[in-house]
C-alpha positions as CSV (number, residue, x, y, z in Angstrom):
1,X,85.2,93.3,136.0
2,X,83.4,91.3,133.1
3,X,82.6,93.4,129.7
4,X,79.0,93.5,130.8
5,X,80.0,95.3,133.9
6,X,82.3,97.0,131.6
7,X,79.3,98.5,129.4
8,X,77.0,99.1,132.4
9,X,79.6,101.2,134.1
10,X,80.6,103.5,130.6
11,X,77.0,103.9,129.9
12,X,75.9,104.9,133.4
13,X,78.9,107.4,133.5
14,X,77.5,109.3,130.7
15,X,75.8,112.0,130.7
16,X,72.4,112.1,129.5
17,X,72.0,108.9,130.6
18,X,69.5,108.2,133.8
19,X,69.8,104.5,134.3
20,X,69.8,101.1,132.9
21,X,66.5,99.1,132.2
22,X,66.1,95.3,132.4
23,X,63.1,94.7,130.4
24,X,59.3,94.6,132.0
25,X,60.0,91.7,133.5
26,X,63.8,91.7,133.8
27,X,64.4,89.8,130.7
28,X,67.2,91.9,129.9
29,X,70.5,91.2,131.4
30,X,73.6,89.2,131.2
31,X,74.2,86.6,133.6
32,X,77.1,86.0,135.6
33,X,78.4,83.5,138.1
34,X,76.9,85.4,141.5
35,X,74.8,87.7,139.8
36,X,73.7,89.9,136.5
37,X,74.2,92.9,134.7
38,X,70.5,94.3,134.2
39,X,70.2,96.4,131.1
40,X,73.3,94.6,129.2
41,X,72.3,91.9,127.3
42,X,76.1,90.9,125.8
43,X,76.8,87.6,123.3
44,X,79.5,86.7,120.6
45,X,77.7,89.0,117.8
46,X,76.9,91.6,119.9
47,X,75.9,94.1,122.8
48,X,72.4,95.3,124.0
49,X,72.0,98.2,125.8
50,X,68.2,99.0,127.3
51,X,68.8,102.6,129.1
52,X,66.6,105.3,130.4
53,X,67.6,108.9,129.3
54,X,67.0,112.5,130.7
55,X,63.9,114.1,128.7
56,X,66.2,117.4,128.7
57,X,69.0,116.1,126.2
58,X,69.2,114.9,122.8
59,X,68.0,111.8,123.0
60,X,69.2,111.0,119.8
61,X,72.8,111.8,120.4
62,X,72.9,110.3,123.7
63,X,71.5,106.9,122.5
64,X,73.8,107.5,119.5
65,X,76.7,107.9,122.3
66,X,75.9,104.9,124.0
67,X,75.7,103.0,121.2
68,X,79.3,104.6,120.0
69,X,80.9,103.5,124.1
70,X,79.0,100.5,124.8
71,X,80.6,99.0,120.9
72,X,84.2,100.9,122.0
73,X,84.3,98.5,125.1
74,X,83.6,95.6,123.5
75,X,84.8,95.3,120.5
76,X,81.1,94.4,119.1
77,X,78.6,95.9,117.5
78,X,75.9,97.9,119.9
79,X,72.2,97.7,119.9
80,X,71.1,100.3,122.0
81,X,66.7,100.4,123.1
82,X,65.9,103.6,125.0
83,X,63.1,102.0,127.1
84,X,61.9,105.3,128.9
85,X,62.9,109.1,129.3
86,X,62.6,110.9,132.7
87,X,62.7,114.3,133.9
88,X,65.7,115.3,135.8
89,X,65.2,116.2,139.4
């Protein structure tokens, strides 16, 4: 598994945390040989993490735990961009 797909899985696993987001057009995501990792935009100075979160939670302390995992995995400083908020169904 690449440290993109490394990310992408820790984020998604958290809770508070609906899905990732690629951009309005898609533009965010880290490309790999047979496919990308939308919402993860990963280089040598550091990790991007576009994410849709739950309207119930903190959204501040879940974007502030992404940020916290998404570094952890990498070794890298995290960016994270909460691009939406959705209601839990």
């Amino acid at each position: 598994m690449s440290p993109a797909q490394q990310v992408a899985t820790a984020v998604t696993d958290l809770d508070g945390v609906a899905e990732l987001h690629g951009g309005v057009l898609g533009e965010v995501a880290t490309y790999l040989p047979g496919g990308r990792v939308n919402g993860v935009r990963l280089d040598k100075s550091g990790v991007e993490v576009h994410v849709v979160l739950f309207l119930d939670d903190d959204i501040r302390a879940v974007a502030a735990e992404v940020q916290r995992v998404a570094s952890g995995v990498v070794g890298v400083p995290a960016t994270v961009v909460v691009e939406d908020v959705v209601a839990r169904v």
